[in-house]
C-alpha positions as CSV (number, residue, x, y, z in Angstrom):
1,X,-114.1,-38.0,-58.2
2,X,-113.8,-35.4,-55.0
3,X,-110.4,-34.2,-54.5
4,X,-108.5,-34.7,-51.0
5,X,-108.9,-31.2,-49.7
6,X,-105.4,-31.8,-47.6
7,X,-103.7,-33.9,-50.2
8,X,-100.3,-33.0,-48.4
9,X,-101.2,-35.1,-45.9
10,X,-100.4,-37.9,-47.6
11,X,-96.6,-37.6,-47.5
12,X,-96.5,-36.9,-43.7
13,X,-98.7,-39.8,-43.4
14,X,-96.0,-41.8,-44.8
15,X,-93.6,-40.7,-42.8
16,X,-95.7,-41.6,-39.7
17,X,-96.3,-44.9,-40.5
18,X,-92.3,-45.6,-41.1
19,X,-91.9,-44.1,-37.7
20,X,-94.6,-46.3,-35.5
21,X,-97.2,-43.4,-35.7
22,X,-96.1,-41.0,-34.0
23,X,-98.7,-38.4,-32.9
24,X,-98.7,-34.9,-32.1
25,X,-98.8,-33.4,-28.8
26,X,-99.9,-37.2,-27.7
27,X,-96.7,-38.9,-28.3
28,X,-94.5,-36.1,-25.9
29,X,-97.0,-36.1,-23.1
30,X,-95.5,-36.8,-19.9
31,X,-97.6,-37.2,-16.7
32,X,-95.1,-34.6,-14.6
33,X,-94.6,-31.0,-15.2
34,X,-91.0,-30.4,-16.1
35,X,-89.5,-27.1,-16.7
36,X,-89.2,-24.7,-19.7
37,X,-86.2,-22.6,-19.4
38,X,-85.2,-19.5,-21.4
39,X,-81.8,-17.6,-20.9
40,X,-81.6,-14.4,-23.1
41,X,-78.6,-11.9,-24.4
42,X,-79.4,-8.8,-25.9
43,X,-78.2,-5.9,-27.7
44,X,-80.5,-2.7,-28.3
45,X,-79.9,0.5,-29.8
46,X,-81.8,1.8,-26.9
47,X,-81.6,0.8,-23.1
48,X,-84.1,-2.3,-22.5
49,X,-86.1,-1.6,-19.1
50,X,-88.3,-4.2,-19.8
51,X,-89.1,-7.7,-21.4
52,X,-92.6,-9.1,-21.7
53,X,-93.0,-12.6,-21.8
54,X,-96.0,-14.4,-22.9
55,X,-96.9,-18.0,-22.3
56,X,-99.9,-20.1,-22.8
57,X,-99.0,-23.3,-20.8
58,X,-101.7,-25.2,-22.2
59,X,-102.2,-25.5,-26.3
60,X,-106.1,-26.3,-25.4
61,X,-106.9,-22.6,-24.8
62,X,-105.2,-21.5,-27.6
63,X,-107.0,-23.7,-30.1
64,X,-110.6,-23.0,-28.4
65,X,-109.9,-19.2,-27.5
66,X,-109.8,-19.6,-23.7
67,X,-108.5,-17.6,-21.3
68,X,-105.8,-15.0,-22.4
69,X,-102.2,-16.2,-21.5
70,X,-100.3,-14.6,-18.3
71,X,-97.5,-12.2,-19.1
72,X,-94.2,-11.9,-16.9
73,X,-92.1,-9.1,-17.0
74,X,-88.8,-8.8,-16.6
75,X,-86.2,-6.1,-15.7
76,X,-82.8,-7.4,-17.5
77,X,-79.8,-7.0,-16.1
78,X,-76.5,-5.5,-17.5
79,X,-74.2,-7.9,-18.7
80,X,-70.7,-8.4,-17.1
81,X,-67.2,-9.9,-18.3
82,X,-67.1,-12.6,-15.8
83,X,-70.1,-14.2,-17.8
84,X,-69.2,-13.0,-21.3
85,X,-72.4,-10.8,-21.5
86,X,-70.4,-7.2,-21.6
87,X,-72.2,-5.0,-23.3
88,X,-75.8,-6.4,-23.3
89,X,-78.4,-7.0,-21.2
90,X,-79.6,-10.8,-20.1
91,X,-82.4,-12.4,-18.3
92,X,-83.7,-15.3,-17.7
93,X,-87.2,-17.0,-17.2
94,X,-88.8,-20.3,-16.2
95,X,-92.6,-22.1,-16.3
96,X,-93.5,-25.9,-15.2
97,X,-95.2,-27.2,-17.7
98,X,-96.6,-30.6,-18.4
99,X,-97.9,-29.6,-21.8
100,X,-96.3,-28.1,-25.2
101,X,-97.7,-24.3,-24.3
102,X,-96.8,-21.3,-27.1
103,X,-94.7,-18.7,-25.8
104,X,-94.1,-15.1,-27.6
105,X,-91.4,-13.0,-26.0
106,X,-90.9,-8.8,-26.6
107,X,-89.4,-6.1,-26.2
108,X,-91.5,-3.4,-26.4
109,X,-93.9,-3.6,-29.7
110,X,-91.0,-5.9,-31.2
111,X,-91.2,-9.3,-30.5
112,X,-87.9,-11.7,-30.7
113,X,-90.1,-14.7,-30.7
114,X,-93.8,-14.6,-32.0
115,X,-96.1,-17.9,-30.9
116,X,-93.5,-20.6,-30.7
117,X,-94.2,-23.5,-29.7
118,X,-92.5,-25.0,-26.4
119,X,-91.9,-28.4,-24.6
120,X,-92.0,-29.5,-21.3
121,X,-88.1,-29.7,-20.8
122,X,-87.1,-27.2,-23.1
123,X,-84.2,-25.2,-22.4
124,X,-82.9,-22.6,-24.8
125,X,-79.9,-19.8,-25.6
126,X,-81.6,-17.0,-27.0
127,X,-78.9,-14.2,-28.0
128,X,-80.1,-10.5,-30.1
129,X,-78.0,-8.0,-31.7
130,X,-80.3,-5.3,-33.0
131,X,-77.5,-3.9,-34.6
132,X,-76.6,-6.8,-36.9
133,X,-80.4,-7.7,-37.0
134,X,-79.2,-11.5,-35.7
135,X,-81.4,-13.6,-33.7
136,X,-79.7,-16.6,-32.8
137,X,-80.7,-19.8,-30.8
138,X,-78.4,-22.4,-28.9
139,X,-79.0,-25.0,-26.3
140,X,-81.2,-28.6,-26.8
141,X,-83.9,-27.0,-27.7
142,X,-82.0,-24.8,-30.6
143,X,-82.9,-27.1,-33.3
144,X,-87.1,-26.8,-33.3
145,X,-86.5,-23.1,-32.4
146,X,-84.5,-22.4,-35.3
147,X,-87.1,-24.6,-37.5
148,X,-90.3,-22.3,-36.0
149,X,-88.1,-19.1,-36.8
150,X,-87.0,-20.2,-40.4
151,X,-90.8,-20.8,-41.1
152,X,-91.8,-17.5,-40.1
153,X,-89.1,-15.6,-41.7
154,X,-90.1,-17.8,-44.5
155,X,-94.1,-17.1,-44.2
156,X,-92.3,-13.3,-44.6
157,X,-90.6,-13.1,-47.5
158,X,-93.0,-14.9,-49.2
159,X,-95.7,-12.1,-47.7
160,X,-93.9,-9.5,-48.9
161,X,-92.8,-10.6,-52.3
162,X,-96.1,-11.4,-53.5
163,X,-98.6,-8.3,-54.4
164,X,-101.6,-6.7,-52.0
165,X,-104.6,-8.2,-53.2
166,X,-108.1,-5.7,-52.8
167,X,-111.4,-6.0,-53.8
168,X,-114.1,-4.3,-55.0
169,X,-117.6,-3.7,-55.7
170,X,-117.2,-1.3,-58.1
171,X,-112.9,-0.9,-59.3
172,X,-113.5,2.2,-61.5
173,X,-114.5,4.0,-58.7
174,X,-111.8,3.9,-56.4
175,X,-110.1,5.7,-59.1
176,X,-110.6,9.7,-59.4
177,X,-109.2,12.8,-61.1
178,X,-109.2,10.8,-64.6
179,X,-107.1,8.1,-63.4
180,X,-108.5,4.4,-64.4
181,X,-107.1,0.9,-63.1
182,X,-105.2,0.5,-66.4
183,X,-103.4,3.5,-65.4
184,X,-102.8,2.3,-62.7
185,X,-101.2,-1.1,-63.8
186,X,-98.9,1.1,-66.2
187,X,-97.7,3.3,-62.9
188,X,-96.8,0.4,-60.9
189,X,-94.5,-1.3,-63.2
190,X,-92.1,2.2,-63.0
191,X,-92.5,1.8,-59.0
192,X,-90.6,0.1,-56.5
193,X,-92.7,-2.1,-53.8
194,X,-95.2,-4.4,-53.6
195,X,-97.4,-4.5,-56.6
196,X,-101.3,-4.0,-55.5
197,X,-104.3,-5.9,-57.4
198,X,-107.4,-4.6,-57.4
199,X,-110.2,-7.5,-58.1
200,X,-113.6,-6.8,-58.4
201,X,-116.1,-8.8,-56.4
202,X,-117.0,-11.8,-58.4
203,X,-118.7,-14.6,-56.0
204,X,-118.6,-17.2,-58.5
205,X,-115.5,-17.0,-59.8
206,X,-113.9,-16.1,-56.5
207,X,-114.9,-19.3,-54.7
208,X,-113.7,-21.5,-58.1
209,X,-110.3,-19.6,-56.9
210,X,-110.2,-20.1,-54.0
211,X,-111.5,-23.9,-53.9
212,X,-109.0,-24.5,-56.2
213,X,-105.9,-23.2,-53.9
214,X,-107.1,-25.5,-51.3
215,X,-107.2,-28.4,-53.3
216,X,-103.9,-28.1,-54.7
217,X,-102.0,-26.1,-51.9
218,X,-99.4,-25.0,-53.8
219,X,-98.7,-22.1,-51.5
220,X,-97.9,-24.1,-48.8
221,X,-95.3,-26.3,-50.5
222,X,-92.4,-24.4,-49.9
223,X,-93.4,-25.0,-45.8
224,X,-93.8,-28.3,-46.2
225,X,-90.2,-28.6,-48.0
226,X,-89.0,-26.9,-45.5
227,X,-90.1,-29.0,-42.7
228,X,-89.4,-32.3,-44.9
229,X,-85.7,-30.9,-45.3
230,X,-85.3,-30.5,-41.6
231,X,-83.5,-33.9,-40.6
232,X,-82.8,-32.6,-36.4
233,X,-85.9,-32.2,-34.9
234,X,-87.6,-35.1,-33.5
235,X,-90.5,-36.2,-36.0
236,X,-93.4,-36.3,-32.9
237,X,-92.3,-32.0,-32.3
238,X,-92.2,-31.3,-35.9
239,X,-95.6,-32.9,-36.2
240,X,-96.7,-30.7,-34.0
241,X,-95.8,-27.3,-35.8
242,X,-96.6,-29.0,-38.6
243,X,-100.3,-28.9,-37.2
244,X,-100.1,-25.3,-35.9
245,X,-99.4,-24.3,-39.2
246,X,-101.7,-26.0,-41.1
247,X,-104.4,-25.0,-38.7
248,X,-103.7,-21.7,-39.1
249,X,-103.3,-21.0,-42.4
250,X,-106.4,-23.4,-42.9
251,X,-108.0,-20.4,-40.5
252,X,-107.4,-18.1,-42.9
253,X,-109.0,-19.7,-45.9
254,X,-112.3,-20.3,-43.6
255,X,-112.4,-16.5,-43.3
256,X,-112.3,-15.9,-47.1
257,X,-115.1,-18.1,-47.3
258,X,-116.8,-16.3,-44.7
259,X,-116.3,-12.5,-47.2
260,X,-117.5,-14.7,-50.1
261,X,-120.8,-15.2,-48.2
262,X,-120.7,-11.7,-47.3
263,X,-120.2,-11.0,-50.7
264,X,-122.6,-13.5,-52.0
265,X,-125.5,-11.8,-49.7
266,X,-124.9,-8.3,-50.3
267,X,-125.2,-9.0,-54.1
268,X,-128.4,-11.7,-54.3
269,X,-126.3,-14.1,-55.2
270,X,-127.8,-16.6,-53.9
271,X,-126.7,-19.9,-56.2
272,X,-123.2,-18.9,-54.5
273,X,-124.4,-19.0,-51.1
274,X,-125.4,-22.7,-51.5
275,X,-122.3,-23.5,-53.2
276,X,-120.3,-21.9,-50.6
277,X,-122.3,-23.6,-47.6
278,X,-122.2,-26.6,-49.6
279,X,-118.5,-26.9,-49.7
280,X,-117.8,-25.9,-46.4
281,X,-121.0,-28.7,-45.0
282,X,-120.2,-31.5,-47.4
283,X,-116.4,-31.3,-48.5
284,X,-114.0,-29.2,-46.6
285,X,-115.5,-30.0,-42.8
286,X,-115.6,-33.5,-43.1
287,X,-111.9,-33.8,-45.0
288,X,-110.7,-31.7,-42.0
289,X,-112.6,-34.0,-39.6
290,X,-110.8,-36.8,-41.0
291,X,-107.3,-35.9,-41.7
292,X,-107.3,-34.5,-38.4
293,X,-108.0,-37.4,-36.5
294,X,-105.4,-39.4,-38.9
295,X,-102.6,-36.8,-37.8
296,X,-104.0,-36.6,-33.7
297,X,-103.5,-34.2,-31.4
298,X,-103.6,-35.4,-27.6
299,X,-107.0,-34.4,-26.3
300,X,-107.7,-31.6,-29.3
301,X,-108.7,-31.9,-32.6
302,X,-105.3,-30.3,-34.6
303,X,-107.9,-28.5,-36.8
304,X,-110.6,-27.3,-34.4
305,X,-109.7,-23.7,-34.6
306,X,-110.4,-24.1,-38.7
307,X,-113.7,-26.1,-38.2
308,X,-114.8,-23.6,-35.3
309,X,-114.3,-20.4,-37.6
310,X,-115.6,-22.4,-40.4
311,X,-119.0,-23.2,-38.1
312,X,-119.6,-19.2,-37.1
313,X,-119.2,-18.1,-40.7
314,X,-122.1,-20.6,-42.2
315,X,-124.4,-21.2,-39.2
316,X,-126.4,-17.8,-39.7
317,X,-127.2,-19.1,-43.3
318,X,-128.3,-22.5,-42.6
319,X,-131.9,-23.5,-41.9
320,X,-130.7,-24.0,-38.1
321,X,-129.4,-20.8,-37.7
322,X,-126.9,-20.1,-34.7
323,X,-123.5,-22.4,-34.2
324,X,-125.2,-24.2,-31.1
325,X,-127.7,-26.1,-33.0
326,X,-125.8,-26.8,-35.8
327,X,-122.8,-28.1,-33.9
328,X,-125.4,-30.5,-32.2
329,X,-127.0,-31.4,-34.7
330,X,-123.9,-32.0,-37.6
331,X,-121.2,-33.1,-34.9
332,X,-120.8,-36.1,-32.2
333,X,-118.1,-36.7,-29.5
334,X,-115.2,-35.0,-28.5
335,X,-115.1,-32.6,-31.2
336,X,-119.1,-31.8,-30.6
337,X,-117.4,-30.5,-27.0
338,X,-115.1,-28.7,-28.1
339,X,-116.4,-26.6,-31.0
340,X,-119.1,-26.0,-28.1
341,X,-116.2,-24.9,-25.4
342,X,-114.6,-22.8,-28.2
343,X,-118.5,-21.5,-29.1
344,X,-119.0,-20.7,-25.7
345,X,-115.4,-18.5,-25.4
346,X,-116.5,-16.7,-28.5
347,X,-119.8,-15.4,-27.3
348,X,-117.8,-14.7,-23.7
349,X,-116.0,-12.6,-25.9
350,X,-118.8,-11.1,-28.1
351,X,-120.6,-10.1,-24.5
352,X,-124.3,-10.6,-26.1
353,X,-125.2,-13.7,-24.4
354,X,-125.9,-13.4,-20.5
355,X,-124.3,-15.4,-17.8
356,X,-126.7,-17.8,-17.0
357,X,-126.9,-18.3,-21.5
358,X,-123.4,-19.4,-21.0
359,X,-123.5,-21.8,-18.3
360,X,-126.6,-23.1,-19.9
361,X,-124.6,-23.9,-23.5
362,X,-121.9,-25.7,-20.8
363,X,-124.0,-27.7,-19.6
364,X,-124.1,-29.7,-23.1
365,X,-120.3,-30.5,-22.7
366,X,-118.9,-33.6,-21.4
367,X,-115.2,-33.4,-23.0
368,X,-113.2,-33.7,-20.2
369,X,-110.6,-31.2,-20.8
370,X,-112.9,-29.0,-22.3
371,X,-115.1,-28.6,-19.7
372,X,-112.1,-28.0,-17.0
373,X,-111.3,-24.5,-19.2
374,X,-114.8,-23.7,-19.9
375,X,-115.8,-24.4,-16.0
376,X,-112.3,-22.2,-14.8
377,X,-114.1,-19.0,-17.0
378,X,-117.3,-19.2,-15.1
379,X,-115.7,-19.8,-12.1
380,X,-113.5,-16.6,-12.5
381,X,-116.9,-14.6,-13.9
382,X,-119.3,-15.9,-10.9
383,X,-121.7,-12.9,-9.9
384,X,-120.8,-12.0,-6.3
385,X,-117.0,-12.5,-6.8
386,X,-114.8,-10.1,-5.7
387,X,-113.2,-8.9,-8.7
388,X,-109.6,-9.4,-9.4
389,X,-106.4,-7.0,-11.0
390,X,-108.5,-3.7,-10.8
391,X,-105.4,-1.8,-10.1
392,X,-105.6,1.5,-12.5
393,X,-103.8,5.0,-12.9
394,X,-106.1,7.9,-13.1
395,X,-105.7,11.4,-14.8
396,X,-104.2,13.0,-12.4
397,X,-101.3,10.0,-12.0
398,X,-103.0,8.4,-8.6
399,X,-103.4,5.0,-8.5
400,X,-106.7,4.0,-8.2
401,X,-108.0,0.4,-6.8
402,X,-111.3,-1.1,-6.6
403,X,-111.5,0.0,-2.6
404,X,-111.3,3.5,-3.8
405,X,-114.6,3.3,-5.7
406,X,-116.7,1.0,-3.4
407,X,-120.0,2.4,-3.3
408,X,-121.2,2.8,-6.7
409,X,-121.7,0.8,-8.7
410,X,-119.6,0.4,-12.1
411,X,-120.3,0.2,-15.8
412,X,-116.6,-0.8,-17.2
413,X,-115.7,-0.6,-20.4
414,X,-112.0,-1.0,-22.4
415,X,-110.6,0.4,-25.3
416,X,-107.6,1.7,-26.6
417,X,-106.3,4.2,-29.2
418,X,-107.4,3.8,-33.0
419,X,-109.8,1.4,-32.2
420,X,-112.7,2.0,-34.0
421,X,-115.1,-0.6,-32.5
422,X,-114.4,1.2,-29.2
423,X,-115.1,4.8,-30.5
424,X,-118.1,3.4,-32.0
425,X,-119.2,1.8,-29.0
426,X,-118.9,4.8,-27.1
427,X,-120.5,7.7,-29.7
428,X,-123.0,5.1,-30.2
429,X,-124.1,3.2,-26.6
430,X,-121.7,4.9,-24.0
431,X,-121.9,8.5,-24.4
432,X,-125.9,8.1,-24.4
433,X,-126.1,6.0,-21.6
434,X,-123.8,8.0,-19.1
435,X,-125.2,10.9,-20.3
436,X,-128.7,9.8,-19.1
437,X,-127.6,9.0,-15.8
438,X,-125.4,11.7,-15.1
439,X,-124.1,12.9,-12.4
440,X,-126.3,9.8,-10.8
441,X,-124.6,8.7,-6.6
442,X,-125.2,5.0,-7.5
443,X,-123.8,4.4,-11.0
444,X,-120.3,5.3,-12.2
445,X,-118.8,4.9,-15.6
446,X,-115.4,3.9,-15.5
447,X,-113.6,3.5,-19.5
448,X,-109.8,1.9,-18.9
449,X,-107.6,2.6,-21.8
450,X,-105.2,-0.7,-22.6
451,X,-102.8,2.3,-24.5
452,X,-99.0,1.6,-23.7
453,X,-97.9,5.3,-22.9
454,X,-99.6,8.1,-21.1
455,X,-99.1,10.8,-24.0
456,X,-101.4,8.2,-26.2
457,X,-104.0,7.7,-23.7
458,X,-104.2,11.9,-22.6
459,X,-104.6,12.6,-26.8
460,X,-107.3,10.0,-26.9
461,X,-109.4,10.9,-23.7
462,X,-108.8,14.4,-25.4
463,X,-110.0,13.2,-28.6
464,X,-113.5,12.8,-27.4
465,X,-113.7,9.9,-29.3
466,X,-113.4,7.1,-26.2
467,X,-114.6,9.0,-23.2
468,X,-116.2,12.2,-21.6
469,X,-116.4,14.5,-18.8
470,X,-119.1,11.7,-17.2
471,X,-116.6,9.2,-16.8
472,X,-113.8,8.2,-14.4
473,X,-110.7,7.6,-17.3
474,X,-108.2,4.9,-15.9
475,X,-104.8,4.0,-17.2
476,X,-103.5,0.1,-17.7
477,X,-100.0,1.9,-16.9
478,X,-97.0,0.6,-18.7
479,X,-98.1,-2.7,-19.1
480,X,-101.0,-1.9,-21.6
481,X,-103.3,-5.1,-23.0
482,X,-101.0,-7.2,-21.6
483,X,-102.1,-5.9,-17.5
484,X,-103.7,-9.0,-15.6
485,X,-106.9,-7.2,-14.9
486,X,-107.1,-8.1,-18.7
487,X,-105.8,-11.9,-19.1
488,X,-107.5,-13.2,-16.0
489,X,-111.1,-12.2,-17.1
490,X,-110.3,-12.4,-20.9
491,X,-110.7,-9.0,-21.9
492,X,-108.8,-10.2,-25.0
493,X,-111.7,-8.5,-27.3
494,X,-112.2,-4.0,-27.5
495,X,-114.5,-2.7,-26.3
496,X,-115.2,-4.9,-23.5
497,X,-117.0,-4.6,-20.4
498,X,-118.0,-5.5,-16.9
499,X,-120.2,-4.4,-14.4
500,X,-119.5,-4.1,-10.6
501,X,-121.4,-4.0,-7.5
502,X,-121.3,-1.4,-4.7
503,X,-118.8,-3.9,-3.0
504,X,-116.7,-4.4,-5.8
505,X,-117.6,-7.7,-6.3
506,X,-119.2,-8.8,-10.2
507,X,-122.5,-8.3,-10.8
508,X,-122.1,-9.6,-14.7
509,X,-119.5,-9.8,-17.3
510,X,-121.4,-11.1,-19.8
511,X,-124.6,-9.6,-22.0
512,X,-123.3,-6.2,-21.2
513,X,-122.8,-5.5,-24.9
514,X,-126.2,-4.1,-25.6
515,X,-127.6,-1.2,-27.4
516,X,-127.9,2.5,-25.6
517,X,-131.8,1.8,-25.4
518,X,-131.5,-1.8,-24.0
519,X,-128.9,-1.2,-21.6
520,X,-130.1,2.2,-20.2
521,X,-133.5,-0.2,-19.3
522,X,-131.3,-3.0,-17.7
523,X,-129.4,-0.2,-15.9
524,X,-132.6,0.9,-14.8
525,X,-133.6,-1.5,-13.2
526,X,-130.9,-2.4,-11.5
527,X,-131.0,0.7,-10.0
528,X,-134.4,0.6,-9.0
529,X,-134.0,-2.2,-6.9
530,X,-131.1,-0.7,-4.6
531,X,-134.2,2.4,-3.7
């Protein structure tokens, strides 16, 4: 007899029937937009200049990967006596909304609230004391905010108490000098920390593992206790971080699944393979499929970002291939749509397929809400638009805008510090390509670092490692990934690129992501016909 894959559905099912069915995200709808208020009081150990709020208004793009979400920010203002905020710093912020959006708020790299969930209505207290370390929430939204917090702090603790878990081909030789694993074992018990397990690479009995922990779901039970407990927040809200969780952790045990095939491939392994494809095909997908649609989530499947993963990692070892013809061909209605909106995000993203690939694959939708985010990318992307946000700093500290470089046109490309796709990207394809063109009066290469402070951004253009001589180096300035030029196009991905015309308009966004070879030839060309 097949185990329920999400056996702890059944007790929230329980409790949905007792309370006429609620349903996520459907049952708080509300045709107007109402607002979402946040008041905040802080205290820093160092002056706060600025606060950086980020707000998806729309849960749709978050579970399909559409457009990044716009950032505010915020100067605070110094607290006074005559409103009890002596001392610290406050500011407030506000979005209409008519959906429950996610909102993460930070100062600096720290963030006081990471991905919560938010209401159309909400109004919340936030107050911070670095010093004590206390984050503490009032107003009517206090009681889900203080739910999503304990969960994360929760989600923590349990992170950090449990050991780091590596694997390997081969464990003996990680170990040099004499040293062996048991050793090692024998070290860590006389250390303080977190304990570290090294696992060789073991396909078969890796998957039985792994299977097993998503049939039982033990690891989640202290969550769901923790959200059963909770007796304040409305039962339709708590569904819905319920959902968000669930979909996320159920994220994470696709990409395992996706190493085991990795695993399973690079070893010959092939009985694995099948029995990895066959679980994901036969048992997990369609248990998701189900106890999704039992649980509901307005116009999105609650489990779509878990199916969509779970479709990219296993296509490529089917006899069908690619995601496209596997999600026509093994899915029907709405959530055929929207694996295909979130597909056609992903390869946005990836920057292989071309332009007229994408609107192709869009073409195929018919979801409704779907196609309203996949049709506002393509709008945005449109060759012949004039491009949006291309407001930079150069080395020198001059701000430099798109008029400044009409003329030429413009191979783009992002990156930031430590990224090692993007110093790949450029030792590999940009480096070559520029360098074959030169000091060419038609073609400029322009590589815009997303790094946070200028120091970080002059070491790496020094490096070598992002850029050269042959290229025009911008800054993002102070506002780093989160600069619009970024969000609006969904630059989310580094490197990433774009190409411009001689009017600054965009000549393509995506299928830029070539090799040096292919896109020297499709520069080429381009070039030829401007002579």
């Amino acid at each position: 007899m097949k185990i329920p894959i999400i056996a702890i559905t059944r007790c929230f099912i329980t409790v949905l029937l007792v309370t006429s069915c609620l349903r996520a995200f459907a049952a708080i709808e509300v045709p107007d937009q109402k607002p979402v208020l946040i008041f905040a009081q802080i205290r820093t150990l160092e002056p706060v200049n600025q606060v950086t709020v980020q707000y998806v208004e729309n849960p749709m793009n978050v579970l399909i990967g559409a457009p990044a979400p716009g950032h505010d920010f915020i100067e605070p203002e110094i607290g006074s006596l005559i409103d009890g905020t002596y001392g610290s710093r406050t500011f407030s912020w506000s979005a209409d909304s008519a959906h429950p959006g996610r909102i993460t708020l930070s100062i600096g790299y720290k963030k006081l609230i990471d991905d919560f969930l938010v209401f159309p209505g909400d109004s919340i207290q936030l107050m911070f004391d670095e010093y004590s370390g206390h984050l503490v929430f009032n107003g009517p939204a206090a009681d889900h905010f203080n739910l999503q917090y304990r969960l994360q702090r929760l989600q923590s603790e349990i992170y950090f108490s449990n050991p780091v878990n590596i694997s390997s081909y081969n464990i003996e030789s990680m170990f040099r000098n004499g040293n062996t694993y048991e050793q090692f074992l024998l070290d860590q018990n006389n250390r303080f920390g977190r304990k570290v397990n090294i696992n060789k690479i073991d396909p078969p009995i890796m998957l039985e593992n792994l299977i097993s922990k998503i049939q039982d779901q033990k690891d989640l039970d202290p969550f769901i206790r923790l959200l059963d407990q909770d007796t304040k927040v409305d039962e339709s809200i708590k569904l819905s971080i319920r959902n968000k969780f669930l979909d996320s952790r159920f994220t994470v045990y696709a990409k395992n699944l996706g190493s085991l095939l990795g695993y399973s491939v690079k070893l010959n392994d092939g009985e694995s393979l099948n029995k990895i494809l066959v679980y994901i095909q036969d048992v997990l997908i369609p248990d998701l499929l189900r106890e999704g649609e039992l649980l509901g989530n307005g116009n999105f499947h609650p489990f779509l970002s878990t199916i969509s993963e779970l479709v990219k990692i296993s296509a490529p070892y089917t006899h069908l291939g690619d995601q496209k013809a596997m999600i026509l061909q093994n899915f029907e209605g709405d959530i055929k749509d929207q694996l295909l909106a979130s597909m056609l995000f992903l390869e946005y993203r990836r920057g292989i397929k071309t332009d007229s690939e994408l609107r192709e694959m869009n073409k195929s939708i018919n979801h409704r809400a779907s196609l309203e985010l996949t049709e506002e990318l393509l709008g945005k992307t449109e060759k012949g638009k004039q491009v949006r946000y291309f407001e930079f700093t150069d080395e020198n500290g001059k701000r430099t805008d798109i008029k400044d470089l009409k003329g030429y046109y413009l191979f783009v490309y992002t990156y930031f510090d430590g990224c090692n796709a993007s110093s790949s990207y450029f030792k590999n394809v940009v480096q070559h390509v520029a360098g074959h063109f030169g000091d060419s009066d038609k073609l400029l290469f322009v590589a815009i670092s997303a790094d946070r402070t200028k120091a970080i951004w002059e070491s790496a253009v020094k490096s070598g490692n992002y850029s050269d001589h042959h290229i025009l180096n911008l800054l993002a300035m102070d506002q780093g990934v989160y600069h619009p030029f970024f969000s609006y196009y969904n630059l989310i991905g580094f490197p990433s690129q774009m190409l411009l015309d001689p009017n600054g308009n965009i000549a393509a966004v995506s299928g830029l992501n070539r090799s040096a070879d292919e896109l020297t030839e499709m520069l080429e060309k381009l070039l030829e016909k401007e002579d």
